[in-house]
C-alpha positions in Angstrom: 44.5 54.1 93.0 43.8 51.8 95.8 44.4 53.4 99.1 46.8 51.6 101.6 45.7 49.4 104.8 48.8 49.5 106.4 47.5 48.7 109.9 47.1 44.7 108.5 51.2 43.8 108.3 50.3 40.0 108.7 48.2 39.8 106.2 50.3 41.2 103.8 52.9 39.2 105.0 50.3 36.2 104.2 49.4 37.4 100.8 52.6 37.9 100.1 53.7 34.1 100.8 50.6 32.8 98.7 51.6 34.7 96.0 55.5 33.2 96.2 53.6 29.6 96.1 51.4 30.6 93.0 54.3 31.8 91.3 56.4 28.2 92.1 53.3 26.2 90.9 53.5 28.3 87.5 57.1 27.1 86.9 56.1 24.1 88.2 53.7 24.0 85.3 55.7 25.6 82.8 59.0 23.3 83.2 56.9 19.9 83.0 55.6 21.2 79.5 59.2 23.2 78.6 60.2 19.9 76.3 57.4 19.9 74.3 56.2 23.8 73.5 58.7 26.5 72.3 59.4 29.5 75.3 57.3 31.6 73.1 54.0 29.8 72.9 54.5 29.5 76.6 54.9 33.3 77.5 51.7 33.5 75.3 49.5 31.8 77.3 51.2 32.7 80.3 50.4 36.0 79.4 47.0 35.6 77.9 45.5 33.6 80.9 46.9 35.7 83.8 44.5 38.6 82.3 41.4 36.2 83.8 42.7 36.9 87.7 44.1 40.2 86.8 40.6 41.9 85.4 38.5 39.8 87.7 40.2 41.5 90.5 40.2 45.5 88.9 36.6 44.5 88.0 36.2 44.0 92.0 38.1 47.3 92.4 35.5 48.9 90.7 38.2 50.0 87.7 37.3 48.5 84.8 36.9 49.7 82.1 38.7 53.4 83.4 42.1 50.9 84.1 42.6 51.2 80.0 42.9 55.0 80.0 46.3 56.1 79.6 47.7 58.8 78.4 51.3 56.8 78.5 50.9 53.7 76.3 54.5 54.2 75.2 55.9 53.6 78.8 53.5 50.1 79.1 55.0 49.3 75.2 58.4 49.7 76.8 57.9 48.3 80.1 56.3 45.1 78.5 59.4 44.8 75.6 61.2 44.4 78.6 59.5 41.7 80.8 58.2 40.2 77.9 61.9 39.0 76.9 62.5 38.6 80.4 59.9 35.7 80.3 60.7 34.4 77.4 64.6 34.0 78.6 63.8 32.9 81.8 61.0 30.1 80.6 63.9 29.1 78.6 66.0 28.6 81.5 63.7 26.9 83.4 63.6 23.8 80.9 67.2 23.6 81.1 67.9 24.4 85.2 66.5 23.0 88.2 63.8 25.0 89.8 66.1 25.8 92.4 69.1 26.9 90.3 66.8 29.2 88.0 65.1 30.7 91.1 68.5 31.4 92.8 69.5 33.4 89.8 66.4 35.2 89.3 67.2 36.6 92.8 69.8 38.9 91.0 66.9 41.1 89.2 66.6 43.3 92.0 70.3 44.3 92.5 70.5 44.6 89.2 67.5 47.0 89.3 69.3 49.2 91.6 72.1 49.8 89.2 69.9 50.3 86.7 67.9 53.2 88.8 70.9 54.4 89.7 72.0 54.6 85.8 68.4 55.0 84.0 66.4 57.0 86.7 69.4 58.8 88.4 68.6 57.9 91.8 71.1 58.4 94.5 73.0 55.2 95.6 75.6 55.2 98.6 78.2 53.2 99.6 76.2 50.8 101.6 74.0 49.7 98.6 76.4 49.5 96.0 78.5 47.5 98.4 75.6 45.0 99.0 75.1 45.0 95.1 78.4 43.9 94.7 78.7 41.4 97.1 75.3 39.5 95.7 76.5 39.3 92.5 79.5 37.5 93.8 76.7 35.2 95.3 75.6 35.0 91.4 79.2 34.3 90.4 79.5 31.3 92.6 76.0 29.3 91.8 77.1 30.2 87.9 80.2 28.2 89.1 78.6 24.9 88.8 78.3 25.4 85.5 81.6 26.3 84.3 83.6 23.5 82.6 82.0 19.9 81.7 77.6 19.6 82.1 77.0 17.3 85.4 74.0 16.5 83.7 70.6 17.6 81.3 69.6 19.9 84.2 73.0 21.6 84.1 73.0 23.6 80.9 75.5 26.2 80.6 73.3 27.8 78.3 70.6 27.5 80.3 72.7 30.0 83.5 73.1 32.2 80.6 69.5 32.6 79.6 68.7 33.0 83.5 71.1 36.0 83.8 69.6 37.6 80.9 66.4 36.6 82.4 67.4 38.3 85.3 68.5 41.5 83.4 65.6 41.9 81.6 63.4 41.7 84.5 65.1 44.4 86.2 65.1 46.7 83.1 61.2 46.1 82.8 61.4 46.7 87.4 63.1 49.8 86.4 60.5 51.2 84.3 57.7 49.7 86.1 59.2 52.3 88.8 59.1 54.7 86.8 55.2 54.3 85.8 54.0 53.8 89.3 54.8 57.8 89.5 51.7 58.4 87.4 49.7 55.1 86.9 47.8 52.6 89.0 49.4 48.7 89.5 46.1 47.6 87.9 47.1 49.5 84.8 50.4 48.5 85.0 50.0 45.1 85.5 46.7 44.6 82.8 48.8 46.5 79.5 51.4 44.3 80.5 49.8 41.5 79.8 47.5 42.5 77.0 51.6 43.6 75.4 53.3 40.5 76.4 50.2 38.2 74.8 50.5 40.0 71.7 54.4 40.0 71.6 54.3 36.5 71.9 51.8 35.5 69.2 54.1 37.4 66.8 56.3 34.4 67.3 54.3 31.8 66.1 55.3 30.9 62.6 58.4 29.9 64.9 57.7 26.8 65.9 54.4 27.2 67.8 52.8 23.3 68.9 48.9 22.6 68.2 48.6 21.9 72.3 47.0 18.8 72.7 44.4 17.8 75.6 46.9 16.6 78.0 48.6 20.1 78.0 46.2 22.4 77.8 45.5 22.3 81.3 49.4 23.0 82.3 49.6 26.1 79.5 46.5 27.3 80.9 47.0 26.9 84.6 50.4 28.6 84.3 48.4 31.8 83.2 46.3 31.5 85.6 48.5 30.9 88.6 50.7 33.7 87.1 47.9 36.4 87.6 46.5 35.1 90.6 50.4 35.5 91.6 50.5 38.9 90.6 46.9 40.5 92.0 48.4 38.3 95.6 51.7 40.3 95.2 50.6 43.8 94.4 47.6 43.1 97.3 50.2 42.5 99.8 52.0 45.6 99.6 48.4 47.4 100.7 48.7 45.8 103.9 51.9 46.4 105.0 55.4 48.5 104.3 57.7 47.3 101.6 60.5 46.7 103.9 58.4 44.2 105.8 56.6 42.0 102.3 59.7 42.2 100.3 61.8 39.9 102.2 59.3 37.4 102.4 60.0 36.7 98.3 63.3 34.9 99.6 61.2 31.9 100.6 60.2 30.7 97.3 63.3 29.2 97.6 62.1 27.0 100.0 59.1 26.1 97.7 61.6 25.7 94.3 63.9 23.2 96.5 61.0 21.0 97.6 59.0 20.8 94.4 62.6 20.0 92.6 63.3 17.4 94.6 59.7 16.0 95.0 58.3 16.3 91.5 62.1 16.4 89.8 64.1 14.5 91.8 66.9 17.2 91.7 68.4 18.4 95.0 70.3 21.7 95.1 74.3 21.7 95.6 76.2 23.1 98.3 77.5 25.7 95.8 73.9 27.0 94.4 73.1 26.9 98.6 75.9 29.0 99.3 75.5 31.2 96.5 71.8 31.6 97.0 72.3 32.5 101.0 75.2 35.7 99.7 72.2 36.5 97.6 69.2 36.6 99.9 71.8 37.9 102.6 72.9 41.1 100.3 69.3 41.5 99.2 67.7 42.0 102.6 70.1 44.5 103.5 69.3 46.5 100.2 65.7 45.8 101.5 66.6 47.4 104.9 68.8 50.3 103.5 66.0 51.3 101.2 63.6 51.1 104.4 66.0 53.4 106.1 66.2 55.7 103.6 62.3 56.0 103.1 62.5 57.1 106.7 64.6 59.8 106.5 63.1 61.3 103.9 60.1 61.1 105.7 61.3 62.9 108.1 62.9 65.6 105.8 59.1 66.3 104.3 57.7 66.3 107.5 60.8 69.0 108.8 60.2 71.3 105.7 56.4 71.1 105.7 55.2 74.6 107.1 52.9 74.0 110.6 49.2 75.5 109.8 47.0 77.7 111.6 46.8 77.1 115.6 49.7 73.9 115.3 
């Protein structure tokens, strides 16, 4: 495993934003070609391509080929079932949301991730948390609002909040065992079977619909791959750099990104409910984000108390 660098915070904190703007201009990509190629195909090359970035960069590490040796291919097989429907669901969404409205609801994974390791991995969850939990998924509760009752329009698809919840649920399962594997494996592992799975989930659906691409959207299937590792090796850099308590929070402004490439390229502008909504959200995750930094602290400080002083300390 890569060892940490934490005396660089800013540029984590800078890798960290890059990667938020990759990860727009994939959805970007992805939503301009969602009317004409099936959620499926799309994951595929999603999928396929982001292995370009991703072995590029553990080829720089110095970890290729050794990143393929596992001895736990089953956790990767589950861990990719997972985010592999995950994408599909949320690509789904996105060609039936604005960008702003799908990315708002996606930022329900991680509460939902700490229920689930609170219910999968049996880790310890206090009042604080649960209450912060509770309060973002009101914050959920009131963007899915807007689509209660009549559709104000093509971009306002009930179905389409629904697909972004399960989105959203899927993605934390597949957080919550991607927890679990960074116990015993390297994020290059992780984040290359992942891939390698997802590709080969997705071709599986191709006598359902799969489009012969033509030249004109090649370059948007591929890109999205592309952007989508380069996303993910900026992402899993930045935590290097700096503490998690510090990077995490700097996810929240790919809002800012989904908002002005919606209304620039999409000419959709967010309401005052998905605002409102999105600002419980963002508010209750940063103060899961600080409570987990709290309590990464104190159990510092617990090791360091038990941990016996050696000879002349």
């Amino acid at each position: 495993m890569e060892t940490p660098q934490r005396g660089q915070p800013l540029f984590g904190v800078l890798l960290k934003i890059i990667s938020t703007i990759a990860f727009t201009a994939m959805a970007t990509l992805i939503k301009y070609i969602s009317d004409f190629y099936p959620p499926g195909e799309v994951a595929f090359f999603r999928s396929a391509f982001a292995l370009i970035p991703v072995l590029i960069w553990v080829a720089w590490l110095g970890n290729f080929p050794a990143v393929f040796i596992t001895p736990r291919i089953g956790g990767h097989v589950l861990r990719s079932v997972a985010g592999a429907t995950s994408m599909f669901f949320g690509f789904s969404a996105l060609a039936r949301l604005p960008l702003s409205d799908a990315t708002a609801i996606g930022y329900a994974s991680p509460l939902l991730t700490v229920v689930l390791a609170a219910v999968l991995l049996k880790e310890a969850i206090r009042v604080y948390r649960w209450t912060a939990v509770v309060i973002g998924l009101i914050g959920v509760l009131v963007i899915l609002s807007d689509y209660v009752g009549p559709e104000s329009g093509p971009e306002r698809s009930t179905l389409g909040a629904v697909f972004s919840v399960l989105a959203a649920f899927f993605g934390a399962l597949a957080a919550t065992q991607t927890r679990r594997l960074t116990w015993v494996e390297s994020p290059g592992t992780i984040v290359v079977y992942f891939s390698t799975f997802t590709a080969i989930f997705m071709l599986a659906t191709a006598p359902f619909g799969w489009v012969m691409p033509n030249w004109e959207h090649l370059p948007f299937l591929v890109g999205a791959g592309i952007f989508g590792g380069i996303g993910q090796v900026l992402l899993t850099q930045s935590y290097r750099y700096g503490e998690a308590s510090l990077i995490a929070p700097f996810e929240y402004i790919s809002m800012l990104w989904a908002i002005i490439v919606g209304y620039l390229l999409f000419h959709s502008t967010p309401s005052a409910t998905m605002l409102i909504g999105s600002g419980i959200v963002i508010a209750s995750g940063m103060f899961v984000i600080y409570r987990e930094h709290r309590l990464g602290l104190k159990r510092s400080r617990e090791r360091a108390a038990k941990t016996p002083a050696g000879p002349g300390t």
